[in-house]
KEVEXTOR-938181 format. One line per field, with one value per residue (C-alpha): x, y, z. Coordinates in nm, 3 decimals. Example, Ala and Ser with C-alpha at 12.3 -4.5 7.8 and 13.67 -1.06 7.14 Angstrom:
east <- c(1.230;1.367)
north <- c(-0.450;-0.106)
up <- c(0.780;0.714)
This chain:
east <- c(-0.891;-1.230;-1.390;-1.376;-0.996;-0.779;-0.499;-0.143;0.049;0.286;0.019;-0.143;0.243;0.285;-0.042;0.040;0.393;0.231;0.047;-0.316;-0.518;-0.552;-0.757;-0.863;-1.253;-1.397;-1.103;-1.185;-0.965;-1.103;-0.970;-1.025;-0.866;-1.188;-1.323;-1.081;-1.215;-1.582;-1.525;-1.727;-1.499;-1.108;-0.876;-0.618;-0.854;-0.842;-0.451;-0.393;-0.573;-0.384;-0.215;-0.428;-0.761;-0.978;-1.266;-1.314;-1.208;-1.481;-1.723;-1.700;-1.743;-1.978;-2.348;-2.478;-2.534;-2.142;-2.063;-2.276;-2.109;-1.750;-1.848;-1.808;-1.481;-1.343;-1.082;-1.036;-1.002;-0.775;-0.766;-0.591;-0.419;-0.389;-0.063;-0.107;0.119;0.275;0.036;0.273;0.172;0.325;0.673;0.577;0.811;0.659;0.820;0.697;0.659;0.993;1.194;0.929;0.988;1.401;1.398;1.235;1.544;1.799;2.014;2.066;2.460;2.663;2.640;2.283;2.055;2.101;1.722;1.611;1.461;1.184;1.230;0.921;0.644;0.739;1.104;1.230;1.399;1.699;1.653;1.594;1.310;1.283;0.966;0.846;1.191;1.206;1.411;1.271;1.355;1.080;0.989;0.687;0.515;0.666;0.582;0.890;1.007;1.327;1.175;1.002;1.278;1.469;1.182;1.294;0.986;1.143;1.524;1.491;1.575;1.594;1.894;1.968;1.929;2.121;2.446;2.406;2.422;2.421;2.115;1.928;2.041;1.852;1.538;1.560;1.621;1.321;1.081;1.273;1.104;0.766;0.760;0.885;0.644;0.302;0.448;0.463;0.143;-0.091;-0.185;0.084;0.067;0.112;-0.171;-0.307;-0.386;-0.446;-0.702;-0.896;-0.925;-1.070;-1.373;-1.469;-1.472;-1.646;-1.935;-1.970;-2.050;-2.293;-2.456;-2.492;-2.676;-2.933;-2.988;-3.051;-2.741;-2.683;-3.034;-3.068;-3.252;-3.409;-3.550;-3.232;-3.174;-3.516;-3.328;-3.021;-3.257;-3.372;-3.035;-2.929;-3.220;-3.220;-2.791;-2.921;-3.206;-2.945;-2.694;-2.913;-3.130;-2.790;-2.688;-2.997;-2.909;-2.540;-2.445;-2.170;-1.925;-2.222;-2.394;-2.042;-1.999;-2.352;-2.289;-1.941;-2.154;-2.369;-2.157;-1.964;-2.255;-2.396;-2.072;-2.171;-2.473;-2.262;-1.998;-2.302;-2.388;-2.051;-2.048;-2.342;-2.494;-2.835;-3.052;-2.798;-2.840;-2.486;-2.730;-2.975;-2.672;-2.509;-2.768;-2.762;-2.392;-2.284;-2.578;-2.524;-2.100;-2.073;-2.393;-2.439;-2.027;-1.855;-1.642;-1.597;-1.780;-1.579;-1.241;-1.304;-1.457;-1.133;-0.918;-1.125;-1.193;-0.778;-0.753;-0.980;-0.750;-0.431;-0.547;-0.216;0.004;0.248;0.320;0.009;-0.276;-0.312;-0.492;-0.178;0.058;0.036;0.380;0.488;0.283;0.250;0.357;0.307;0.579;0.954;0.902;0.793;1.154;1.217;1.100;0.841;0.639;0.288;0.108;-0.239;-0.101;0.144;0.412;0.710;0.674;0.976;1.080;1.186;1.320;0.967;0.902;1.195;1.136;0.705;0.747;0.971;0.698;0.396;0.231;0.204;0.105;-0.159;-0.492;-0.390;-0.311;-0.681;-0.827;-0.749;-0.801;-1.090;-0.920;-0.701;-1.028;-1.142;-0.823;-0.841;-1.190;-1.103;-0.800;-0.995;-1.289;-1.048;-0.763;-1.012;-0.970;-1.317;-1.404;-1.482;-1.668;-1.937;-2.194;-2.012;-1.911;-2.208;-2.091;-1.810;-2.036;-2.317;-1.986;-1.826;-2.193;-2.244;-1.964;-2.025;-2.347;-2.190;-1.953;-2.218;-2.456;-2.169;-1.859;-2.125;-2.473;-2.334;-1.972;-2.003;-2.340;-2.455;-2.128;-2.063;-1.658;-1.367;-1.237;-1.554;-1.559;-1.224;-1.352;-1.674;-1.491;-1.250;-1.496;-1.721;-1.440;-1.277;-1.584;-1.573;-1.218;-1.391;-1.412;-1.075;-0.989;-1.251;-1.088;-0.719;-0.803;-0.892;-0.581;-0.254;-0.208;-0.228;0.056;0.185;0.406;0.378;0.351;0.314;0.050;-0.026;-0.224;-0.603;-0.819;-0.989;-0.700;-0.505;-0.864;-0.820;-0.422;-0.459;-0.777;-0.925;-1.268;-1.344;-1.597;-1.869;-2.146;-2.477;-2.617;-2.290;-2.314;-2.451;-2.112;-1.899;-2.155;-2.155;-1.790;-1.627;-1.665;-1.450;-1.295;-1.666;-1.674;-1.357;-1.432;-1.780;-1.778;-2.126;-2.295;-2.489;-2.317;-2.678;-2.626;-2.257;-2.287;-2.539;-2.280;-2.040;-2.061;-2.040;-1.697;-1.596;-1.677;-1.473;-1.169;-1.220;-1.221;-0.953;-0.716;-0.649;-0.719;-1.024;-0.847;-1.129;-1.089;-1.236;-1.204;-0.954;-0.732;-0.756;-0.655;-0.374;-0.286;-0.271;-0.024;0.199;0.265;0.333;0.548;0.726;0.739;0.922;1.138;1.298;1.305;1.533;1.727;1.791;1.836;2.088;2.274;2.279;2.404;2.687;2.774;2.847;3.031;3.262;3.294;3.408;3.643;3.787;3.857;4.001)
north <- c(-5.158;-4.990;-4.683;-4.483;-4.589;-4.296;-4.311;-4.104;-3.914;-4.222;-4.445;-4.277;-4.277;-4.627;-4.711;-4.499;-4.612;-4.970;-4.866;-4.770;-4.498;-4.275;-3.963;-3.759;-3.628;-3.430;-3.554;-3.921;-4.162;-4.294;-4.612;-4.587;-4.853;-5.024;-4.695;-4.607;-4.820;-4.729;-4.318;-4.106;-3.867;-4.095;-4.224;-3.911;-3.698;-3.925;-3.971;-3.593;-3.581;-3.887;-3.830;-3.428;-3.335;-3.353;-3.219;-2.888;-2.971;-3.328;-3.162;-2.885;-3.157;-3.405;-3.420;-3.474;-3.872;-3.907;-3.746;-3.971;-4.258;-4.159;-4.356;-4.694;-4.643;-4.523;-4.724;-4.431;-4.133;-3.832;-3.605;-3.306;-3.118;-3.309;-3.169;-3.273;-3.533;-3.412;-3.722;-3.995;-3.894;-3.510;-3.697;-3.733;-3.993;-4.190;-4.465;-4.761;-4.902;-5.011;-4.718;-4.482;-4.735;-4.751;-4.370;-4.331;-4.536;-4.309;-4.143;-3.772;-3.688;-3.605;-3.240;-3.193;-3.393;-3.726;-3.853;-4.004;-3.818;-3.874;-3.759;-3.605;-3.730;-3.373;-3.399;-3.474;-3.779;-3.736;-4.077;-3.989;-4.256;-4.353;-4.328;-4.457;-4.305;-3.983;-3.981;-3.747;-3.658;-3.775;-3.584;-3.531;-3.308;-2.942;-2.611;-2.376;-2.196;-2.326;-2.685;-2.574;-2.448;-2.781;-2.962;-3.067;-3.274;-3.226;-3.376;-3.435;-3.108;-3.033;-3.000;-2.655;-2.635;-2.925;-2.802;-2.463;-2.461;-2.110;-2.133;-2.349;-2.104;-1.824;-2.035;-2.109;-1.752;-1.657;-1.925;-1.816;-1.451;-1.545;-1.805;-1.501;-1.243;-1.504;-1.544;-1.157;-1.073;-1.376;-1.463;-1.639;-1.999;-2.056;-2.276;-2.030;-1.807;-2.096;-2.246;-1.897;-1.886;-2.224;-2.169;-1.844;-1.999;-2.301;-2.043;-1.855;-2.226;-2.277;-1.969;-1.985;-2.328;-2.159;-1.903;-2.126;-2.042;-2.443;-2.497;-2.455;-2.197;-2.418;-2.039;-1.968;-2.225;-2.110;-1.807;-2.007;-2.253;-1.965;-1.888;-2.262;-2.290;-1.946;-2.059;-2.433;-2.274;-2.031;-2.272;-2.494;-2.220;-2.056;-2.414;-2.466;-2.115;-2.251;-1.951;-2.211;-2.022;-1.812;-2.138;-2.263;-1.988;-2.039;-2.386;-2.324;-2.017;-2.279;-2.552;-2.229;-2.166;-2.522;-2.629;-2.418;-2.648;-2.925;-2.782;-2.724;-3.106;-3.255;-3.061;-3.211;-2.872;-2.923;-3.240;-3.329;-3.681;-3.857;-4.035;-3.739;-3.506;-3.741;-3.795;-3.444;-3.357;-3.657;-3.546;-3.230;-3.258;-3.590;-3.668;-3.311;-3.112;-3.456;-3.418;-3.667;-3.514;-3.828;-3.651;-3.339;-3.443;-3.646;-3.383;-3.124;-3.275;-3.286;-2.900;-2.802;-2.951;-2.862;-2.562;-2.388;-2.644;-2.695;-3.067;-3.169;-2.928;-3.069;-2.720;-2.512;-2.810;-2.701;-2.754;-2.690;-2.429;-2.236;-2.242;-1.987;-2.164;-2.185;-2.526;-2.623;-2.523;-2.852;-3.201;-3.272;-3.570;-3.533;-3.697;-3.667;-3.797;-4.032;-3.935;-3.682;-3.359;-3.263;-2.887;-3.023;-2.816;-2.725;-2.608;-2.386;-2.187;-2.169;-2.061;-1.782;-1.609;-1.732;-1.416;-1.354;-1.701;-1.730;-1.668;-1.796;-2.092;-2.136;-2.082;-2.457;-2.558;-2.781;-2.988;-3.142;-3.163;-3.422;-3.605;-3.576;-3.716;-4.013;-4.091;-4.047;-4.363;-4.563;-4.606;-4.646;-4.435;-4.383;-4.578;-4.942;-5.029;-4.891;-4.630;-4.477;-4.814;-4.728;-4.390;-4.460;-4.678;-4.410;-4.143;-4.352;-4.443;-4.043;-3.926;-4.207;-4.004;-3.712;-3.795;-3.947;-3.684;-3.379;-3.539;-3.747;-3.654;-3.251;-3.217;-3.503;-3.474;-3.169;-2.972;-2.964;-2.956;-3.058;-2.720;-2.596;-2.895;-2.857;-2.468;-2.519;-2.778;-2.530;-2.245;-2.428;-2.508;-2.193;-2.026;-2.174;-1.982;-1.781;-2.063;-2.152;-1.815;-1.771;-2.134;-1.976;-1.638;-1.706;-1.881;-1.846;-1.471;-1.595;-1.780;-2.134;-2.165;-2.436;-2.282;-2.645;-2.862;-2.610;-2.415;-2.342;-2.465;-2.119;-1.969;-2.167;-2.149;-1.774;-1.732;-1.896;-1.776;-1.468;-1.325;-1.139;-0.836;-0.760;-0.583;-0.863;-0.812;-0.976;-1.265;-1.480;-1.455;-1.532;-1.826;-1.733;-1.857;-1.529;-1.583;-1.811;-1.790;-1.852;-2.121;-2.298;-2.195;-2.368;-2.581;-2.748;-2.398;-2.356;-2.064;-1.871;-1.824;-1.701;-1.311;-1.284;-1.520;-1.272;-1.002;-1.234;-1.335;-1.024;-0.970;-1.340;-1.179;-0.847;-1.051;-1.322;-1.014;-1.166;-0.986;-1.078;-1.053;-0.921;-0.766;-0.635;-0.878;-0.643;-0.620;-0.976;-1.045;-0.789;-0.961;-1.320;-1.169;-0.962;-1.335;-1.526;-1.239;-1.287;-1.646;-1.629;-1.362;-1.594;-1.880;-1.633;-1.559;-1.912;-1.982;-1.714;-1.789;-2.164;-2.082;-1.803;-2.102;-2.332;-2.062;-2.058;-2.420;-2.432;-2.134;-2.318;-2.614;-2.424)
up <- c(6.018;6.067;5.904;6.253;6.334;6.364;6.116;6.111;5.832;5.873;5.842;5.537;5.379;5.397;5.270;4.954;4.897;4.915;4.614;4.754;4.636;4.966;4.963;5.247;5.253;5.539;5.804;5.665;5.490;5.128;5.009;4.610;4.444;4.343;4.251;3.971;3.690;3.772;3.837;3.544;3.583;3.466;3.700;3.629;3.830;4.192;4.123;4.164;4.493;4.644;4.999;4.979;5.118;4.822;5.069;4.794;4.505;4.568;4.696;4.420;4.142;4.300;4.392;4.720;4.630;4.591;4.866;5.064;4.856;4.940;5.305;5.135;5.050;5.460;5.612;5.870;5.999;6.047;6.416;6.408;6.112;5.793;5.568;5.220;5.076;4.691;4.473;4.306;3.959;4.059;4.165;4.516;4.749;5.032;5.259;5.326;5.687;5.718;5.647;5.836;6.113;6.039;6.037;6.396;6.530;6.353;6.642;6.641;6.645;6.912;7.003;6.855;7.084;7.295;7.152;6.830;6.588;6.400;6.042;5.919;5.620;5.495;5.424;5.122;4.974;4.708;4.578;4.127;3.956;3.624;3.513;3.151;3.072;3.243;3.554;3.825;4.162;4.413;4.668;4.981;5.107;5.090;5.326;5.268;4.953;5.033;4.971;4.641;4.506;4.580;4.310;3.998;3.855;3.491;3.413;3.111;2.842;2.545;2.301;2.321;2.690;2.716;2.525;2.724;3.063;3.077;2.885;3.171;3.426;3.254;3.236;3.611;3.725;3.533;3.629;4.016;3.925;3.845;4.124;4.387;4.217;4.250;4.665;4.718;4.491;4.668;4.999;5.227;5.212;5.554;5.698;5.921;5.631;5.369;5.633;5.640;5.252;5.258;5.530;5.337;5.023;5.166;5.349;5.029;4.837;5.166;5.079;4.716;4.752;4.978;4.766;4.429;4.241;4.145;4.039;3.633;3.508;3.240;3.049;2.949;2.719;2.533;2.405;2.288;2.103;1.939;1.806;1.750;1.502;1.315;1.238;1.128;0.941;0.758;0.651;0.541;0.287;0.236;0.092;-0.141;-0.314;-0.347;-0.099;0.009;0.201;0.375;0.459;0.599;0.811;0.955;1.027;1.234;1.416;1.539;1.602;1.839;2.005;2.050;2.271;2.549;2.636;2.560;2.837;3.074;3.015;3.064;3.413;3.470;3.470;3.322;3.485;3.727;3.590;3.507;3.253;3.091;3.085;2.888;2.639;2.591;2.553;2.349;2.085;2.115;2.056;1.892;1.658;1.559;1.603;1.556;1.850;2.162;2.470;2.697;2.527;2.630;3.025;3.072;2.944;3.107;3.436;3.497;3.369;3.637;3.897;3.843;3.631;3.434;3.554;3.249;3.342;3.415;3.255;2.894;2.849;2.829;2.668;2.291;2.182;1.908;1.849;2.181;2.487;2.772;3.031;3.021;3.172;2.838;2.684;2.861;2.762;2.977;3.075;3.015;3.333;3.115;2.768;2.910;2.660;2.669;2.493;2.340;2.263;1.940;1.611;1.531;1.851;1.864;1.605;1.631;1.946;1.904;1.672;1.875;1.938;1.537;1.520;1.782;1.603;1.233;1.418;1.657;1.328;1.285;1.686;1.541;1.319;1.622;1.824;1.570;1.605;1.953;1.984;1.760;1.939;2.278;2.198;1.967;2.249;2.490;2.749;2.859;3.162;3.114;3.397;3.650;3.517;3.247;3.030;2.731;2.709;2.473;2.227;2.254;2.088;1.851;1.717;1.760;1.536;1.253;1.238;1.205;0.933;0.763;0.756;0.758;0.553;0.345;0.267;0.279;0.153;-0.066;-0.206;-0.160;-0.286;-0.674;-0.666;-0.492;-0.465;-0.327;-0.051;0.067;0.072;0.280;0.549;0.568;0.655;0.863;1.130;1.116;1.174;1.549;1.620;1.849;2.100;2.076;2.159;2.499;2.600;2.599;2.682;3.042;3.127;2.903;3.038;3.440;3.681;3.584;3.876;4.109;4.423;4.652;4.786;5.089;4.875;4.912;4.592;4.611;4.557;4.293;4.041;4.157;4.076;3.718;3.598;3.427;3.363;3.067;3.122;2.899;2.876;2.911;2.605;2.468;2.709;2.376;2.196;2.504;2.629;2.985;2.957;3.002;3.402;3.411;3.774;3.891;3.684;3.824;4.178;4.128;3.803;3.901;3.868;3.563;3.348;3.326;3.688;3.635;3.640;3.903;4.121;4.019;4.282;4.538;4.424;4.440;4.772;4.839;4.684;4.897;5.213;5.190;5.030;4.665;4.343;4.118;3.793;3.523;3.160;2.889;2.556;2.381;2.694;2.820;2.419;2.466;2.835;2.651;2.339;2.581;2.763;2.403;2.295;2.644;2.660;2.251;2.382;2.661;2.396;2.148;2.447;2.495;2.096;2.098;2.395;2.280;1.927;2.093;2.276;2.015;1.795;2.100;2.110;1.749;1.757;2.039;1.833;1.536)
């Protein structure tokens, strides 16, 4: 098989369901397997794009040099119209040579046409999987809204669905509703239309290289310095006058504002270097904020791919505490942790009063960050091999450091009681609430339906992402962050080049006919509440229907 050999959907299929990583780049086929060990970025990340053409969302997150690299790994080529595949890890069925080969001799009934048909890489397969416990229904490739409404990627639910039926009927006529709203409010996903989206967002990309938007505008960070060492400088004379909870504060204001350059470096936003921009991130988030910079990449990286998607966007899965999907009101298998998240008691009854609970709760979002982080380099989930291998050393040395010189030489040493420690820790992370709040606020108020593998990558970063309007003065507190569908539409850009890129997405939305959703920070606040306080109202609903149910049951019995 050479690099230049054209290559069918059937032949693609069968490569997959023989368990090869196959991604198609630019019309070509990439061969991965020997790439998933080595790729900076987790395996996770190719595994959503298998059987698709990655061409955007690749080219979107690599440099030039991997893109030139990708030609090492083509085994082929694709002429003509490439229909994207549904990946293995999202539930997708393919055949393997044999039954693509069976099902070409299958004979047509009598009265319906004399030939054989040919059943398509598109249709769907009934046949239900167990997967590390979870049965799911497999399934291809998908064009129709007949077909999407045929997926069931979740089977497994939780108790009180489970003893109601009526009570899983309500959550599939809703999740029905948002599914038909999303198809009537966006673009059609046919592929004339999706194909149109795609070349205009791919000219606009062309043009905003030319014109220097991806080139760092190294000044910018002069200003922030500024600001990083006036809130050091503070919490440190704030803690020699025993000014404890002022100095605390302090310190969580700069940790907040430090983890903006630390974003820009794990995009590889600053040098461009996988190694310098790693330097730079893991200092700035492990030795100096104590949290992993490979956690948050890995968990980041898949986010930005299947953005909102409640089975497979750890981003949005926050049971018990929150959830912003009905999906969620079923058990569902976490493709990113590996592990089934149950809608258990707790979750029941958080979520039903998660839009009091919503900023008590991020007031603590850095607490499970830690845990996260540790979790993250002691499993080992960074990749082993290739040019990211020292990068997990270079964090777990990085956050010794920081408990040393944070939990040690400061809250031990430094602090004269216990009450007083347990006070300033408690401070010092709360004080960084506000980025828990810009990382949520651009997402939990937009679509989480699954609206099929036919759609653009434009427009799904479009469909499930917000920005936050401000006036630029304010751009300090938000980091640059608050443009966040610029960000997802072009994640390489550094964020000091995010409001002048601005207008030009606007003019991208104007032209492919799609809304650019923007709001003030009060109303995209009010947007994100109104969706919890939605999202609780459909889980009393289904508490109440669930416990009418069972009052039934027993006055049936008595």
């Amino acid at each position: 098989m050479g690099p230049t050999q054209p290559l069918s959907s059937d032949d693609v299929e069968a490569m997959i369901a023989d368990g090869k990583t196959i991604v198609i780049y630019e019309n070509r086929v990439l061969r991965l397997d020997s790439w998933l060990q080595k790729h900076p970025g987790g395996d996770k990340v190719v595994f959503h794009m298998v059987g698709r053409d990655a061409t955007d969302e690749f080219n979107a997150y690599h440099s030039r040099e991997a893109q030139a690299l990708s030609r090492k790994f083509q085994i082929g080529r694709i002429d003509g119209v490439w229909k994207n595949f549904v990946p293995p890890i999202q539930g997708g069925f393919f055949r393997t040579k044999e039954m693509i080969d069976e099902a070409k001799t299958i004979t047509v009934p009598a009265g319906s046409s004399s030939r054989s048909s040919s059943i398509s890489s598109g249709s769907f397969s009934n046949e239900v999987l167990t997967l590390n416990g979870v049965s799911r229904k497999r399934h291809n490739s998908f064009d129709s809204m007949t077909d999407l409404e045929e997926v069931q990627k979740v089977t497994i639910v939780s108790p009180s669905v489970r003893e109601s039926p009526a009570s899983a009927e309500l959550m599939a006529e809703y999740d029905r509703k948002l599914v038909e709203h999303d198809l009537e409010k966006y673009p059609s996903l046919d592929y004339g239309t999706q194909t149109f989206i795609t070349n205009k967002y791919r000219e606009l990309q062309a043009k905003l290289q030319r014109e220097g938007y991806f080139k760092c505008t190294y000044w910018g960070y002069g200003s922030e310095c500024v600001r990083y060492i006036t809130l050091a400088a503070l919490s440190f004379y704030f803690l020699q006058t025993k000014w404890y909870l002022l100095s605390a504060t302090c310190l969580g204001l700069f940790w907040h504002q430090l983890m903006f350059t630390a974003h820009d470096a794990g995009h590889r936003a600053i040098t461009h270097s996988f190694f310098w921009d790693n330097i730079i991130g893991g200092f700035i988030a492990d030795y100096i904020s104590g949290l992993s910079l490979g956690w948050w990449k890995s968990s980041h990286n898949i986010h930005h791919f299947v953005t909102n998607d409640p089975v497979h966007d750890p981003d949005i899965q926050q049971l018990p505490f929150f959830a912003v999907s009905t999906k969620t009101f079923n058990n569902i298998f976490s493709t990113y942790y590996d592990r089934l998240i149950e809608f258990d008691a707790v979750a029941q009854i958080m979520v039903r009063i998660q839009n009091w609970t919503y900023y008590p709760i991020l007031c603590f979002g850095r607490f499970n960050l830690h845990r996260l982080s540790w979790e993250h380099l002691l499993i080992g989930k960074s990749p082993r091999h290739g040019e990211a291998a020292w990068v997990r050393y270079y964090e777990i040395v990085g956050i010794i450091v920081f408990w040393y010189w944070y939990g040690y030489l400061l809250v031990y040493l430094q602090l004269p009681t216990i009450s007083t420690r347990i006070g300033y820790v408690l401070v010092s992370h709360i004080a960084t609430m506000p980025l828990h709040v810009q990382v949520t606020l651009s997402h939990f108020a937009m679509s989480t339906s699954d609206l099929g593998v036919s759609e653009s990558f434009a427009q799904k970063m479009l469909r499930t992402t917000m920005d936050v309007d401000c006036p630029a003065w304010l751009d300090f507190l938000h980091g640059g962050l608050q443009f966040q569908a610029v960000h997802h539409l072009f994640p390489r850009m550094p964020r000091h080049n995010f409001r002048a890129a601005q207008k030009h997405v606007i003019d991208f939305c104007k032209d492919i006919g799609m809304e650019y959703c923007i709001y003030g920070f009060v109303d995209g606040n009010k947007e994100v509440l109104s969706k919890l306080e939605d999202i609780a109202k459909q889980a009393s609903i289904i508490a109440e229907c669930t416990n009418h149910m069972k009052k039934e049951a027993m006055s049936g019995l008595t």
